[in-house]
C-alpha positions in Angstrom: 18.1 -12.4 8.8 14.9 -12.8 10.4 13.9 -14.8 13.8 13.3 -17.9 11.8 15.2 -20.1 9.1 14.6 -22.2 6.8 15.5 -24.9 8.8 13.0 -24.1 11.6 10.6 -25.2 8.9 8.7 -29.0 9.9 9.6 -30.1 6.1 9.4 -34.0 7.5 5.7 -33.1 8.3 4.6 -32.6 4.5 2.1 -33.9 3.8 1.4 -35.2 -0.3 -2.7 -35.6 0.5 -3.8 -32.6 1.4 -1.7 -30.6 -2.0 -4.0 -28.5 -3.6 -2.7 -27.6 -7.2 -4.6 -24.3 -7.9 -2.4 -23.1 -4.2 1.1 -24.8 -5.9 0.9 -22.5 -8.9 0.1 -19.7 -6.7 3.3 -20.8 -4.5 5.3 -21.4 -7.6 4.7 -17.7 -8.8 5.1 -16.4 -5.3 8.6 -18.0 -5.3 10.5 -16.0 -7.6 9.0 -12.5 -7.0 9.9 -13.1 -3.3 13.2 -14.4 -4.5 13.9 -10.9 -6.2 13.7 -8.9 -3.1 17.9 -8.5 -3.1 17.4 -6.5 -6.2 14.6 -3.8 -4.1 17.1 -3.8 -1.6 19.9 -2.8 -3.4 17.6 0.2 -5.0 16.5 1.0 -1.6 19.6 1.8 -0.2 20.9 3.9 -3.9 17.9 5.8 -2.8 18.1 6.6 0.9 22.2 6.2 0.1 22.8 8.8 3.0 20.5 6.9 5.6 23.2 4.5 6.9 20.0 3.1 9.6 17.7 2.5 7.0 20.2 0.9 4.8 20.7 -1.7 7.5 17.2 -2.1 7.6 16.8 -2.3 3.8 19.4 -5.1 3.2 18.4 -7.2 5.9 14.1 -7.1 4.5 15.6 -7.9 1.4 17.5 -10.7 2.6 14.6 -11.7 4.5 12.4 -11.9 1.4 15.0 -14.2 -0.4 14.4 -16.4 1.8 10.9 -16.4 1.7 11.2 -17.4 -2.1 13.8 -20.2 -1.2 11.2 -21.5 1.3 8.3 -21.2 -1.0 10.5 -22.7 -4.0 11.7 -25.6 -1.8 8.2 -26.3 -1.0 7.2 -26.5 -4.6 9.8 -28.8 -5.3 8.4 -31.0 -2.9 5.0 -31.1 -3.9 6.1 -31.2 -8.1 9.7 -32.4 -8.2 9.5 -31.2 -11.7 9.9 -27.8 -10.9 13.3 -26.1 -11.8 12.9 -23.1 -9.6 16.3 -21.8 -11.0 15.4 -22.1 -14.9 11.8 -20.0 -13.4 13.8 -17.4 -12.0 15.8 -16.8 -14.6 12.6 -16.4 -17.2 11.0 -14.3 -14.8 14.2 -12.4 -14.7 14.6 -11.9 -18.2 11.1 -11.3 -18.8 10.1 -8.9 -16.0 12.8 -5.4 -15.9 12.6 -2.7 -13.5 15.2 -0.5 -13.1 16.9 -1.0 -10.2 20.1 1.0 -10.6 18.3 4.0 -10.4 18.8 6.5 -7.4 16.0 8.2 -7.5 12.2 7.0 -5.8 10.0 6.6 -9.0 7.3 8.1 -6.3 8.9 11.5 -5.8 10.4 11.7 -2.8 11.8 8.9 0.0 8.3 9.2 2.4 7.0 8.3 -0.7 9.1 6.0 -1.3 7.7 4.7 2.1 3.8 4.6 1.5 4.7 2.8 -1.6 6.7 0.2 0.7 3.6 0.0 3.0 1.4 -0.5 0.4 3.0 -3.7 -0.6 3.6 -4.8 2.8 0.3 -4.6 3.3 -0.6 -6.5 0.3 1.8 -9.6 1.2 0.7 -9.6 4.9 -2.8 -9.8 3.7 -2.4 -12.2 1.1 0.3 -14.8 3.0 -2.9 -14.8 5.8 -5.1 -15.4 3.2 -3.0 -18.0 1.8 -2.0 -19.5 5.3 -5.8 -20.1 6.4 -6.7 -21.1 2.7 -4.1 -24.1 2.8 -4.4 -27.7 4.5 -1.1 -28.9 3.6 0.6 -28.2 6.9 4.4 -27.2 6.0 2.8 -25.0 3.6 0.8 -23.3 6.3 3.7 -23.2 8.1 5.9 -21.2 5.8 2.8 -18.9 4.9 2.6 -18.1 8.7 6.4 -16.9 9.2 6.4 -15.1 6.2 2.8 -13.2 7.3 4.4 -12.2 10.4 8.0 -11.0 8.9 5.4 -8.9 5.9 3.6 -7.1 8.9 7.0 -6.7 10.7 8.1 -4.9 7.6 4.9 -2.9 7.1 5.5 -1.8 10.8 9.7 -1.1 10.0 8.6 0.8 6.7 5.9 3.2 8.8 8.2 3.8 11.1 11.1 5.2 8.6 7.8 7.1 6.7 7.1 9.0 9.6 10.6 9.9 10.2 10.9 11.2 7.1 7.5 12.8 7.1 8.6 15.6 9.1 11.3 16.5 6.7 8.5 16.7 3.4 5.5 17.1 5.1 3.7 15.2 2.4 -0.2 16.1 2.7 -2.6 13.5 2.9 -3.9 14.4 -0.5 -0.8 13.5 -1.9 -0.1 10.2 0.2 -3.6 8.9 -1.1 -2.2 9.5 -4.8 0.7 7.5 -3.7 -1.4 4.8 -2.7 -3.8 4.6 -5.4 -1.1 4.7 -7.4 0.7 1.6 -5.4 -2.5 -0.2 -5.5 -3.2 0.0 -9.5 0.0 -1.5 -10.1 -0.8 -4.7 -8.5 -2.0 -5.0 -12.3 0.8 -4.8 -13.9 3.3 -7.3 -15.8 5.0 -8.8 -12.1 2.7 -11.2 -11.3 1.3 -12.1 -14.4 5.0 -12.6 -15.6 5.8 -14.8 -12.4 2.8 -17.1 -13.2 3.9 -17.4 -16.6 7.8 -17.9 -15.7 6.9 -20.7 -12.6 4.4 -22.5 -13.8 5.5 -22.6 -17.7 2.1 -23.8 -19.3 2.6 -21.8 -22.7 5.8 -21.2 -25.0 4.7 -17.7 -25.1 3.5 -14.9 -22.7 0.3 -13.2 -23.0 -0.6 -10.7 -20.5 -4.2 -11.0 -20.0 -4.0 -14.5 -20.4 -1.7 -15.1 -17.4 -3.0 -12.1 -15.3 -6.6 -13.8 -15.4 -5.0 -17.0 -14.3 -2.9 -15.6 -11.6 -5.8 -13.0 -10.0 -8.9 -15.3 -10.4 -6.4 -18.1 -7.9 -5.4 -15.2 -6.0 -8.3 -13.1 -5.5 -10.7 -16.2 -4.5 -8.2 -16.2 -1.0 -9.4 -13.1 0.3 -12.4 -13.2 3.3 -13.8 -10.2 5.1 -11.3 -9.8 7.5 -8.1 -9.8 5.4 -9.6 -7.3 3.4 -10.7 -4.9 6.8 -7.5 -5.6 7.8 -5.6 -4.1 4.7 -7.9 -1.8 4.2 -7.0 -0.5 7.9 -2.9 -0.6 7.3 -3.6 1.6 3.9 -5.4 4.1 5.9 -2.8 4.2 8.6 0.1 4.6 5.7 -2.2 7.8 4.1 -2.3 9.7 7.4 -6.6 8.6 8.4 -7.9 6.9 11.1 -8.0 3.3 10.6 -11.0 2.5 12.5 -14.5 3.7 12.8 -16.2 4.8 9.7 -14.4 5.2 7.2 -12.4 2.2 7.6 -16.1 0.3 8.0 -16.6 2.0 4.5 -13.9 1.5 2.7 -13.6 -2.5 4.0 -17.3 -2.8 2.5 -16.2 -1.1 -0.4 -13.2 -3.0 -1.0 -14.7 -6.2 -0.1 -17.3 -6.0 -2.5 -14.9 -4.9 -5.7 -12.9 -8.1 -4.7 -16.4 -9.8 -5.0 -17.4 -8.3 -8.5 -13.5 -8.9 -9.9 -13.5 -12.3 -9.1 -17.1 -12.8 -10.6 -15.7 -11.0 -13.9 -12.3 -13.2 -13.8 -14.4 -16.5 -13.4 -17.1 -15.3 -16.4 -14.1 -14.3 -18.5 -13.1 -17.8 -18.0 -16.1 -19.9 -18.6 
């Protein structure tokens, strides 16, 4: 497990004034997704099933992002004791398939495998931040800050492995950048939308646009300047470039102002 539990958490502190309810639906979603990280694990490791060191590795991240959802999920109980986190897992279960029996890395090879991991640690380190500073309600910010720290722990764990493996495949940087891209796009897919949908339960039926709108116009509005230069900077260090300097200046401006121009889009879409 990790340096923390979930009893480290201040849960006598919480405080009902400061709840925000756009931040609890984000928190309910957030639950079961992070909740789901045993079944990663388990792929993981039918993956790099020779790699007894990063199997280790691999089941204890996954048992550290279980317990991020149980912290999340015991938090939104708090703060809406109406919320059945275990009838929201088990929609967003039913709902959301990957296969996770496979043994092979759906990115081609295991330091691929790797930039992939990066990629997402970089997204959740980014957005827990984002989600920490965002957020008055102090147990909240209190469980967004652990699980920040554990997220860029991992990113660190996972670039460590990628490089290991790197000078077995000697993936090009041309080829870790398709990766990426490819990482990045799917931040669009069905996941999150479904875990807004499955958490937060505000229609019988799921519509994809719908509940991806709802989900990234919350989301998105987190972000400042110096989350996004900051995960802009671990992406380049996963893809093999400099993560200062600039390009990184670049690419942060860049990035920054597509954040800008999707959330104006989400927010048009729903006026």
């Amino acid at each position: 497990m990790g340096v923390w539990t979930l009893d480290d958490i201040p849960w006598q502190d919480f405080d009902r004034s400061k709840l925000d309810p756009e931040l609890l639906r984000l928190v309910k979603a957030a639950s079961v997704v992070e909740y789901n990280g045993g079944a990663y694990a388990r792929h993981l490791c039918r993956v790099f099933d020779d790699d007894p060191e990063f199997q280790n590795f691999a089941r204890r991240w996954g048992e550290e992002e279980v317990q991020h959802g149980a912290a999340l999920a015991r938090w939104a109980a708090l703060a809406d004791p109406s919320f059945d986190f275990a009838a929201a897992f088990d929609r967003f279960q039913h709902g959301f398939h990957v296969d996770f029996d496979s043994d092979r890395s759906r990115r081609g090879s295991r330091a691929g495998e790797m930039i992939a991991r990066c990629i997402v640690e970089t997204g959740t380190s980014s957005y827990y931040t984002a989600l920490h500073e965002a957020a008055a309600e102090p147990v909240l910010r209190e469980i967004c800050r652990h699980i920040a720290a554990d997220e860029l722990r991992h990113y660190r764990l996972f670039y460590k492995t990628l490089s290991r493996y790197l000078v077995r495949e000697r993936l090009g940087r041309w080829a870790r950048l398709r990766i990426a891209l490819g990482r990045i796009a799917e931040s669009e897919d069905d996941e999150l939308a479904y875990a807004y949908f499955a958490a937060n339960g505000e229609a019988p039926e799921y519509d994809r646009r719908r509940c991806g709108r709802a989900y990234a116009s919350r989301a998105v509005a987190l972000y400042r300047p110096h989350h996004v230069q900051r995960m802009v900077a671990m992406v380049l260090k996963a893809i093999g470039l400099k993560p200062n300097g600039q390009l990184g200046r670049f690419a942060s401006a860049v990035a920054w102002h597509g954040m800008r121009l999707k959330l104006g889009g989400l927010r048009r879409q729903a006026g």
